[in-house]
N, C-alpha and C positions, 0 to 999 in steps of 0.2 A: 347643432343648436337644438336642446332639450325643448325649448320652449318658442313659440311665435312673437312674433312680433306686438308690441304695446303699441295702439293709437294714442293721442293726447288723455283721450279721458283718464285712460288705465293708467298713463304715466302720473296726473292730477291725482288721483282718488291713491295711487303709494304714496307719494310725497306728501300727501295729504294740503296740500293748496288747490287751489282756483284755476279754472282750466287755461282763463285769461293770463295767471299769475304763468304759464309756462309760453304761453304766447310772446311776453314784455322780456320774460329770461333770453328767448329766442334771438328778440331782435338787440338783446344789449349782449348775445354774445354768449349767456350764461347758462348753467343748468347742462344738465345730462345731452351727449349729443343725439343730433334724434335724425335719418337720414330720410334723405325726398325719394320716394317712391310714386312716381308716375306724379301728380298733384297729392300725396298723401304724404304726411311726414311721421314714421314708422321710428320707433324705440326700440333698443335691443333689452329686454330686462334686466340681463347681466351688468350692461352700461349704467343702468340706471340705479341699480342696487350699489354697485362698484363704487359712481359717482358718490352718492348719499353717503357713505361709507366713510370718503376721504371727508367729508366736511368738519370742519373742527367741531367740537361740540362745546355749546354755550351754554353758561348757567343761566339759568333765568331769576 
């Protein structure tokens, strides 16, 4: 692993949403997995790049 680990914030400020917004993905299941480390819930970057990745992409 090149790189450490992402806390919430870091996962928040790529995805560019609200910290709370990655909270509510949490508990409906959604969003990048993110694993519990002792009381901490720890992101892999890769996961999360990966994740972003697969999303369809919408026109706005």
């Amino acid at each position: 692993m090149n790189e450490s680990l992402w806390n919430i914030d870091q996962v928040a400020a790529y995805l560019g949403v609200a910290v709370a917004t990655i909270y509510t993905w949490r508990t409906k299941k959604y969003g990048p997995v993110g694993r519990r480390v002792g009381k901490h819930v720890r992101w892999d970057p890769q996961v999360v790049k990966d994740w972003f990745a697969a999303q369809p992409a919408e026109v706005a």
